[in-house]
N, C-alpha and C positions, 0 to 999 in steps of 0.2 A: 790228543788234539787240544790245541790250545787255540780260544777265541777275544776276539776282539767286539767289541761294540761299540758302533759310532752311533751315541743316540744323543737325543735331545731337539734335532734341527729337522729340515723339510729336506724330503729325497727328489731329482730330477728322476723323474721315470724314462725309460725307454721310446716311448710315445711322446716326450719334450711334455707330459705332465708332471704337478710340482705337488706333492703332498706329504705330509704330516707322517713322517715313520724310523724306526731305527733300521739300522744294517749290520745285519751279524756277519762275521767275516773269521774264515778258518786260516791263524796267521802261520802251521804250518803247510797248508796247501795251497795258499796263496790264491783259495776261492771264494765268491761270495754265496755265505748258504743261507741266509734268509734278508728277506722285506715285510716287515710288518709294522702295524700299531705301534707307537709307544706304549713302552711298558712291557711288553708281551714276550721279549726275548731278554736271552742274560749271556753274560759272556768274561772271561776270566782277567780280561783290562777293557777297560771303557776309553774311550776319547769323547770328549764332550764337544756337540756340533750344534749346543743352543746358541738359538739367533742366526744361523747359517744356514747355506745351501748344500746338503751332501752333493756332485755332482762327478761323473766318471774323473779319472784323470787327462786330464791333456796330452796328445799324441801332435808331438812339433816331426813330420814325415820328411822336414829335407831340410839339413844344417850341416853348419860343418863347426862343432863344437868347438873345438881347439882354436879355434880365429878369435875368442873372445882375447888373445893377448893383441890383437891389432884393431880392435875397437877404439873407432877415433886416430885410425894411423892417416887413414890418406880415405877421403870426404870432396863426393861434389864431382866427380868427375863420372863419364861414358864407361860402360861395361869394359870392351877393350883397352881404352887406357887404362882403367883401375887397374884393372889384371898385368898388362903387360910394364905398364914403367914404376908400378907398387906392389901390389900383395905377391905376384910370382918372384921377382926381385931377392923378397924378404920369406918368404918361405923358402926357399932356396937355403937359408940359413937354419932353418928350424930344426934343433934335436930332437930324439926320442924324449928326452925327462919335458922337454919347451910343450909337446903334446898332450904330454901326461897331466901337465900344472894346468896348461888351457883348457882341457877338457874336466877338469876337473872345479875351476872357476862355472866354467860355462854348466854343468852337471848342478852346482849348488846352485846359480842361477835361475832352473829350469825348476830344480825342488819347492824352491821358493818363490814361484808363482803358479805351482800345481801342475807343470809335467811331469807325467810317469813313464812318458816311451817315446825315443826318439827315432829317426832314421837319418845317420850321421855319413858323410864321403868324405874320405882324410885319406891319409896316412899314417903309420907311425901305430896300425890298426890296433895291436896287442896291446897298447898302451890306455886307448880309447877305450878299450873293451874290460883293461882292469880297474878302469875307472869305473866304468860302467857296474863293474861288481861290486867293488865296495862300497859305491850310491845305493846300490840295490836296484836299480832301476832297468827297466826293459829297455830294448836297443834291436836297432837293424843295422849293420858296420857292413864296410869294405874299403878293399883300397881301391883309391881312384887312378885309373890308368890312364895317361894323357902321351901320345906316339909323337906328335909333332914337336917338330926342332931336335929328335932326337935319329940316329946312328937305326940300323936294322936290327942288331943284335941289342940295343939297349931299348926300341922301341918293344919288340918282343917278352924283352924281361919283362917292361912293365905292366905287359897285358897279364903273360902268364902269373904275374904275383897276384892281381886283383883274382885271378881264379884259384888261388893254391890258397891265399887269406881266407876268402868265403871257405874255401874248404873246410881248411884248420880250424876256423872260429867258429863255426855255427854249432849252438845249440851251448854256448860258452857260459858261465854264471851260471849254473843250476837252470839251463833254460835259457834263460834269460834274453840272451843274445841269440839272436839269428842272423846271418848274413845276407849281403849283393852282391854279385857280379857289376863290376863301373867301369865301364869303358865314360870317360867322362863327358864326351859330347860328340857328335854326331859332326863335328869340323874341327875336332881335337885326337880324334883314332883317325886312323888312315881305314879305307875299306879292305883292303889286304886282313887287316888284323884282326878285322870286325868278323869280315866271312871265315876263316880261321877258328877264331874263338868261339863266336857266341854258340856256335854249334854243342861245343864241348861243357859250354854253361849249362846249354838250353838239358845237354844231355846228364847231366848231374844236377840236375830237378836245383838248379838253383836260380833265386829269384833274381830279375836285372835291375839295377836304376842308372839314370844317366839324366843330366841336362837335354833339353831341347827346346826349340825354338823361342829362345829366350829371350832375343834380339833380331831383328833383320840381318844383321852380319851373320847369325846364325842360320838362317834360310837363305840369303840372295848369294849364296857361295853352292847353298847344294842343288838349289835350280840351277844356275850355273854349268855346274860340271856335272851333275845328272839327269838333267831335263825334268827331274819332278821332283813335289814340294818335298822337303827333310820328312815328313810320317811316311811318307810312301817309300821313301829311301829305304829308313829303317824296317821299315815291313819285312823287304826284302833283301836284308841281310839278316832278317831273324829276331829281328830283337822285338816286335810285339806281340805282346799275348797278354793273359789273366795274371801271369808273376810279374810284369815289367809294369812297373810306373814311373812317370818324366816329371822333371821339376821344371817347373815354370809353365810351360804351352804357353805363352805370350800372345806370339803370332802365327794363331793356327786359323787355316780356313776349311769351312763347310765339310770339304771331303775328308780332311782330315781329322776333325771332329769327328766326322762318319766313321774311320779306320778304326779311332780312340775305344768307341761305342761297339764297332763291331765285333776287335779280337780281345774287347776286356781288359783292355791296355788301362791303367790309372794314371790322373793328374796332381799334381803338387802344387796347390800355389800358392804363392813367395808373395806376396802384394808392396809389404814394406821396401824390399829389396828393388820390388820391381819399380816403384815407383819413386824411390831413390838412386836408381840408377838412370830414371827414365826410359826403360826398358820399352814400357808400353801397360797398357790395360788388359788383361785377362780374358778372354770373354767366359768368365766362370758360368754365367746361367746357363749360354747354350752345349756348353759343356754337361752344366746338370742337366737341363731339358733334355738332351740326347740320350740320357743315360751310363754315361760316364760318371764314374768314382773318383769324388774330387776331394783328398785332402789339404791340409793345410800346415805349411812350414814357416818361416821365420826366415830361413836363405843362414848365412854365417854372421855374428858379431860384427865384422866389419862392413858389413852392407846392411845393416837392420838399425840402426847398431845395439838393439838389445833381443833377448829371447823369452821374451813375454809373447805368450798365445793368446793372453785377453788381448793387448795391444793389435795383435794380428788379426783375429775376430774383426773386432772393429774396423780397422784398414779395409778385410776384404769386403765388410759390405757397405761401408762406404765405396769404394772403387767398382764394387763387382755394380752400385746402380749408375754409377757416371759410363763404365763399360757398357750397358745396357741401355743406357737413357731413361730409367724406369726405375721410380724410387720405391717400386714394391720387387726388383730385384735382389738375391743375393739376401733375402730376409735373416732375422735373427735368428730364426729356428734354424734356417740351412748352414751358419755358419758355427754353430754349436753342434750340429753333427758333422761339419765338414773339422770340428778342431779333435772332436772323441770317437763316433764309431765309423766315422771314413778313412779316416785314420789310422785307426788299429784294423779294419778289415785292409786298408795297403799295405800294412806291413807283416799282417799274420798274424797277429794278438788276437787272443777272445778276448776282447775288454772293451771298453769304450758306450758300454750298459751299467745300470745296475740293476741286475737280477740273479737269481740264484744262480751260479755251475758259471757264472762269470770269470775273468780276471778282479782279483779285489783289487785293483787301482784305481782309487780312491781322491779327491782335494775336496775341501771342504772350506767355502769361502763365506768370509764373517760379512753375513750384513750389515750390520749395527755400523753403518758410518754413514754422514752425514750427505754422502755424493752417491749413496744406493737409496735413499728417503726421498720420497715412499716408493715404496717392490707395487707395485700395480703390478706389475711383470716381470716377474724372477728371469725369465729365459731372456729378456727384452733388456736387462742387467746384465748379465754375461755376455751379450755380445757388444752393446754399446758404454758402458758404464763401469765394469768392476776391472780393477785394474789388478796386477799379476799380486801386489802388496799385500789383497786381499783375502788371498791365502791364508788360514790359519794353520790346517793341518793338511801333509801329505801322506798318502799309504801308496803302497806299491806292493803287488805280492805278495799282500797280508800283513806288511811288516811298516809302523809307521818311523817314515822318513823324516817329515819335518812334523814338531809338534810345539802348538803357541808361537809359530812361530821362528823356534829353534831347528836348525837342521841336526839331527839326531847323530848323523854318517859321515859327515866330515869336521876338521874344526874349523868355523869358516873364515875365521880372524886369520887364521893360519895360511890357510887357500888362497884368501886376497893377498896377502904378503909375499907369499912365493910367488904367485901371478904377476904383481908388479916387477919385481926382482927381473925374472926371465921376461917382461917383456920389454925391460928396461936395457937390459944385455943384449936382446937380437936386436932393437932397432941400432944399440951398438956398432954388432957387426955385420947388417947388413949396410949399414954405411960407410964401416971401416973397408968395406969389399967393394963399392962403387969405385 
């Protein structure tokens, strides 16, 4: 066994307390085996966390990694126009290698503001997922199946692939990787496919995600043609329970809150996306107040436009108290557990603590800057104040990712250059193909 020690700095405890300790961390098992004193443990490489906050790593639960090449393509516009006369257009275009370099930008990105584990919906899955490996970093992947506008025989493929990927992939990187089943949205599968499939998900113990009520065009279509509200819908085609969690819930009401609460269903929310798309306000509190498990995502590069989880912190609890009316809503503490162990308990990590027999996924941010002076409130800094930059070091799995700074796993001069390149090419030819 070989160990690591992050000493020097103050630990976020469990409890959202902040005290004076080192962390010893077993970098072949990829666990944390002690919290103590300074001084009191030893360990066979040190990383130095004076002046900072040891604090879990950040768990972004609903992105779409590879959109970092369409950051900045198309801004400003309504959910469905975005979608339908921009990003579906131009992904349309998109190669396997175009996924691979995207996710791979977006991957260092995340390093370098202290994500360890994400939960990604793409395509192009095996590509994500070898990213995902030589980041080192943890991951929940599938492909996202979308029926509409498409043939029977082709809508079908695409259900049956989001279930034959999760298959293949799960448990992929030494671990690492766990899968979804993603039927992508609840007015983007047809109910045919839904009742079909989800059966065969539910019955291969595999976990679900999908979008939901993200927008009113996303609800006033399934009252519509179902006579009740999209949770009740999906209920009853199978798709909620304790493994399914939805990105967004925008616009969910009471009863369906209630539904969320009752079958263990989890939430995702997007705040930045949402509120650049004008999507709508979350009602995150009563979401928590009910009992629901609320993480916290980012959405994709092109509706964020970045994948910083401090930046998201912030968003949500500014928005979740204007949601609320109520500026003791959505508090700092909530949004620090809604970025680390809401997070990893939606996606199946032990991590998102630090305590022994943990995930060692680890960020370590320098306080020593002039916009965290003075820390009255370390915790009350993380959510409002410390930005993703503030990062000094990343761990994942016992193994540090970025260090001073440095990303340790990719070359990142190299990354951005490729990234540019390819996304320089697809806006190319998705124009040469209008």
């Amino acid at each position: 066994m070989t160990e690591l020690l992050v000493s020097g700095g103050r630990v976020l405890r469990p409890d959202l307390t902040v005290e004076r300790a080192d962390v010893l961390v077993d970098e072949d098992g990829g666990e944390i085996l002690a919290v103590d004193a300074p001084g009191e443990l030893g360990g066979d490489d040190e990383l130095d966390a004076s002046g900072g906050l040891v604090m879990p790593g950040l768990v972004n639960a609903h992105t779409h990694v590879a959109m970092t090449l369409l950051r900045g393509y198309a801004d400003d516009k309504p959910l469905d126009a975005w979608l339908q006369e921009d990003i579906w257009p131009v992904e349309a275009e998109l190669t396997a290698e175009d996924v691979r370099v995207g996710a791979e930008l977006g991957l260092v990105e995340m390093l370098k503001s202290g994500t360890t584990a994400l939960s990604d919906m793409y395509f192009h899955v095996d590509e994500i997922a070898a990213a995902v490996d030589d980041a080192g970093m943890r991951a929940v992947l599938g492909h996202t199946a979308v029926t509409v506008g498409k043939d029977d025989d082709g809508a079908r493929a695409d259900v049956q692939e989001s279930l034959d990927v999760a298959l293949e992939l799960d448990g992929a990187a030494d671990g690492r990787v766990r899968t979804t089943f993603q039927p992508h949205s609840l007015t983007t599968v047809g109910e045919a496919y839904l009742r079909e499939f989800v059966p065969e998900a539910v019955a291969a113990g595999l976990p679900i995600h999908l979008h939901a009520n993200e927008t009113t065009d996303e609800v006033d279509p399934i009252v519509d043609e179902h006579g009740v509200r999209p949770l009740e819908y999906a209920d009853d085609v199978g798709l909620l329970g304790d493994e399914t969690f939805l990105a967004h819930c925008v616009h969910v009401d009471e009863s369906e809150i209630g539904l969320l609460a009752e079958t263990g269903t989890g939430a995702v929310h997007c705040p930045a996306s949402n509120m650049k798309l004008a999507s709508g306000m979350a009602p995150v509190q009563r979401l928590l107040d009910a009992g629901v498990t609320v993480g916290l995502g980012t959405d994709g590069a092109a509706s964020n436009n970045d994948l910083d989880m401090f930046d998201e912190m912030r968003d949500a609890a500014m928005v979740g108290k204007l949601a609320a009316d109520d500026a003791s809503a959505v508090a700092a503490e909530t949004v620090v557990e809604m970025a680390t162990k809401h997070g990893a308990d939606l996606l199946g990590f032990d991590g998102g603590r630090i305590e022994p027999g943990a995930n060692a996924d680890l960020a370590v941010v320098d306080f020593d800057a002039p916009h965290l002076t003075p820390a009255h409130d370390p915790v009350s800094h993380l959510a409002y104040a410390v930005r993703g930059s503030d990062v000094r070091h990343t761990v994942c799995d016992g193994e540090v990712l970025m260090r001073d700074r440095e990303v340790t796993v990719f070359d990142e001069a190299a990354v951005r250059e490729r990234a540019s390149e390819h996304a320089t090419a697809l806006v190319e030819r998705a124009t040469d193909s209008e």
